[in-house]
N, C-alpha and C positions, 0 to 999 in steps of 0.2 A: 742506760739513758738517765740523764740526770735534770730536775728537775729544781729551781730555785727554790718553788712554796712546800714541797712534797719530797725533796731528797732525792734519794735512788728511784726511779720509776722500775717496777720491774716487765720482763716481756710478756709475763703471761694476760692474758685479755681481762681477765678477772682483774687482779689488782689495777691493772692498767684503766681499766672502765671507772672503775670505784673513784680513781684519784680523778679521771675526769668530772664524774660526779660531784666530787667534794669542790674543784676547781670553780664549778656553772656555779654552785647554791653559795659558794663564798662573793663570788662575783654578783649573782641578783640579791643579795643581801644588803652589797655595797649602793648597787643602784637602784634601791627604794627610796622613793622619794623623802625627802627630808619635811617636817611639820617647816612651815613658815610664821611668823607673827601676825601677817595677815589668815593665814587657816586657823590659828588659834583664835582670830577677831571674829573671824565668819562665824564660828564654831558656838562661839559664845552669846556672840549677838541673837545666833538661831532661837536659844534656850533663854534666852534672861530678856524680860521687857522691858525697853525701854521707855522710861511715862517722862513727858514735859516738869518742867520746873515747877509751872502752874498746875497741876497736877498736884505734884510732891509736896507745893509749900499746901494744899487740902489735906494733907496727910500728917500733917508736923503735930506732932501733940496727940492725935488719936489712941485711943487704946487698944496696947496688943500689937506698937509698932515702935520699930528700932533705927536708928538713923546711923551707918554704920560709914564710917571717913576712913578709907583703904591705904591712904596715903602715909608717908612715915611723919614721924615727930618733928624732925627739922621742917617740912611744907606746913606742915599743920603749925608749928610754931610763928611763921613766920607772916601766917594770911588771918589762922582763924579757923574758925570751922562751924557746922548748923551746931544751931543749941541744942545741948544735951547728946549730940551725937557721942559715943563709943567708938572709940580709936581704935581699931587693930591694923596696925600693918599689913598690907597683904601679903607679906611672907611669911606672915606668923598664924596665919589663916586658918590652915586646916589644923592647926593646937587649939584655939580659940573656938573653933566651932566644934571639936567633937568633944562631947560629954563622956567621956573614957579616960581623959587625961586629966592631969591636975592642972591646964591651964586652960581648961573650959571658961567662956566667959558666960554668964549665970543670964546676961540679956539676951544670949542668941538661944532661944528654942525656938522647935520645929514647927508650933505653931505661930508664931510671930512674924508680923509685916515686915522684913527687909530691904531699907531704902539703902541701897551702896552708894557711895560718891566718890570723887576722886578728885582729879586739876583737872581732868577732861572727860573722863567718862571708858577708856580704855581698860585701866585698871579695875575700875567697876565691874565691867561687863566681866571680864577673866575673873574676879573673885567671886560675881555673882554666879559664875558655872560650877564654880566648885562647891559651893554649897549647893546647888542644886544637886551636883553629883553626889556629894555627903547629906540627900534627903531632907535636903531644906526643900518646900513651893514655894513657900508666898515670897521671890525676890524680886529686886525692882533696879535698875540702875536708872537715877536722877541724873548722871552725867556731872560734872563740873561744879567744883566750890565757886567759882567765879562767876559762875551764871546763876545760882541760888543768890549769891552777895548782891549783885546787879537787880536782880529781882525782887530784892526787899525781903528777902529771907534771914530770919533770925538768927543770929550770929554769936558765939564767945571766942576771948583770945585763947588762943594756942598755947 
């Protein structure tokens, strides 16, 4: 008997059983559910706080706290960003956050206020988990440069 995924099937019950084995666990491998970008939001949102604008702009300047812009250089070139904020990419993230690599960024330690932003708040929350997951607490996501801006939140060019 011959078999597409498995070749020759043979007749004995043994081999025969096994290849069905391997057939079921290749098949519910394939139909596990897939991550969505919303379970990745859910997910995120659970772990990282989100605080209002008025909130964050109470936090701008205190001590022992970092205003971190998730977004790339071209957004950030093009609007602005809070003052004094620290730019990392959020693909460049976990290089930036962990103290192991040579491209640690010297503002993120573990005891430090982390305020994330973004153009909306999405990407925030997704970098905010990942530090928490690399042993960051204190993370915050402010949501939006656009809502800080509107807000009268202090601002440099990009």
């Amino acid at each position: 008997v011959n078999s597409p995924r498995f070749g020759r099937m043979y007749r004995t019950p043994l081999l025969s059983g096994l290849c069905l084995i391997a057939q079921t666990l290749n098949r519910t491998s394939l139909e596990k559910k897939m991550e969505t970008a919303k379970d990745y939001m859910t997910a995120a949102n659970a772990v990282v706080e989100r605080i209002s604008i008025e909130d964050a702009l109470t936090k701008h300047g205190a001590e022992n706290t970092v205003f971190v812009d998730v977004r790339d250089s071209g957004d950030i070139a093009k609007t602005g960003t809070v003052a004094g904020a620290v730019r990392i990419n959020r693909g460049f993230l976990e290089f930036a956050a962990d103290d192991n690599t040579q491209y640690h960024n010297a503002n993120l330690t573990k005891n430090a206020h982390l305020y994330l932003l973004c153009a909306a708040g999405g990407q925030a929350a997704l970098a905010g988990k990942t530090l928490k997951d690399m042993g960051y607490q204190n993370v915050y996501n402010i949501g939006g440069f656009g809502a800080w801006k509107d807000a009268g939140g202090p601002v440099e060019n990009g």
